[in-house]
Residue, then its C-alpha position, 0 to 999 in steps of 0.5 A: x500500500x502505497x503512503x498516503x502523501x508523499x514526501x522529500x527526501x530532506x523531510x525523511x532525513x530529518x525525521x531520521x534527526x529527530x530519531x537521533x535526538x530521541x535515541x541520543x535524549x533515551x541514552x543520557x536517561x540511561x546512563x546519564x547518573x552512571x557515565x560523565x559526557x565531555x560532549x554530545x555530538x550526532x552526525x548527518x550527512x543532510x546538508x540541507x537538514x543542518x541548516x534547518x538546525x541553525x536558522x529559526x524554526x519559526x521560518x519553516x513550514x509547520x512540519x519541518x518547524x516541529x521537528x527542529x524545535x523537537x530536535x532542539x528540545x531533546x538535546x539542547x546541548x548536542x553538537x551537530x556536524x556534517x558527514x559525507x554520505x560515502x564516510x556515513x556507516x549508517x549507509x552501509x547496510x541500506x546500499x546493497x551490501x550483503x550480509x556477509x560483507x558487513x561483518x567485515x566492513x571497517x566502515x560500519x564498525x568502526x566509523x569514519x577515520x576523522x573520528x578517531x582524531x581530536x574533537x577540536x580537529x573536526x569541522x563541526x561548521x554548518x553552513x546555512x543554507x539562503x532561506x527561499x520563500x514559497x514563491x521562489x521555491x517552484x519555477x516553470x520553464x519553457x525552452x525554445x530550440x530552432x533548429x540552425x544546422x543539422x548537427x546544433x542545436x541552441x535554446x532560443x528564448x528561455x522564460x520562467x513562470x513569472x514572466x521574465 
């Protein structure tokens, strides 16, 4: 059966932060009277997903507003940085690899290498993405080819919705 509404593939991502916020919100109720923390810090490899995280909420449509003050809610004081997706372990598993190579995937177990080197090593920068407004966010446009020799091809006129 097939989802009732559709959904983008930044929304997803950032229903896997809020999933990380409350596994990461769970673990310090756990162990928070048993194990001292220096530092709380969760990766995503959703560049779009943290700059959501350090603009207001209140700029967002009311899905994503929620959940990035859910974020901010769980763990305040979690530390959010960017990990390319072919250094992200958690893709591992979900782009084909067999069983039988995971057991053995250095990657999956251990992490990316740069986690191993000094907190104050590591690019914890998040770089906002421009906010767009809703009227720029969906644009038509319309291409004209004429024909100027068997083999070219060029665009004549190019306009946009807005009459540009």
């Amino acid at each position: 059966m097939s989802p009732m509404k559709t959904s983008t593939i930044q929304r997803l991502e950032l229903c896997v932060a809020v999933l990380l916020a409350r596994w990461l919100a769970h673990l310090l109720i756990v162990f928070g009277d048993r194990l001292r923390f220096d530092g709380i810090f969760a990766w995503l490899d959703s560049q779009i997903v943290l700059s959501w995280s350090v603009n207001p909420h209140t700029c967002y449509t009311v899905f994503i507003s929620n959940r990035v003050h859910l974020v901010h809610q769980l763990v305040p004081s979690c530390r959010w940085g960017y990990v390319w997706s072919a250094k992200n372990p958690t893709n591992c598993a979900s782009r084909g690899l067999l069983p039988s190579d995971l057991v053995k995937h250095i990657l999956y177990w251990s992490g990316p290498a740069f986690l191993k080197d000094t907190v104050e090593s590591w690019d914890m920068q998040i770089y906002p993405i421009l906010l767009i407004s809703q009227h720029d966010q969906s644009c038509c446009l319309d291409a004209s080819l004429r024909r100027l020799s068997p083999k070219t091809e060029i665009p004549i006129r190019v306009s946009d919705s807005r009459g540009t």
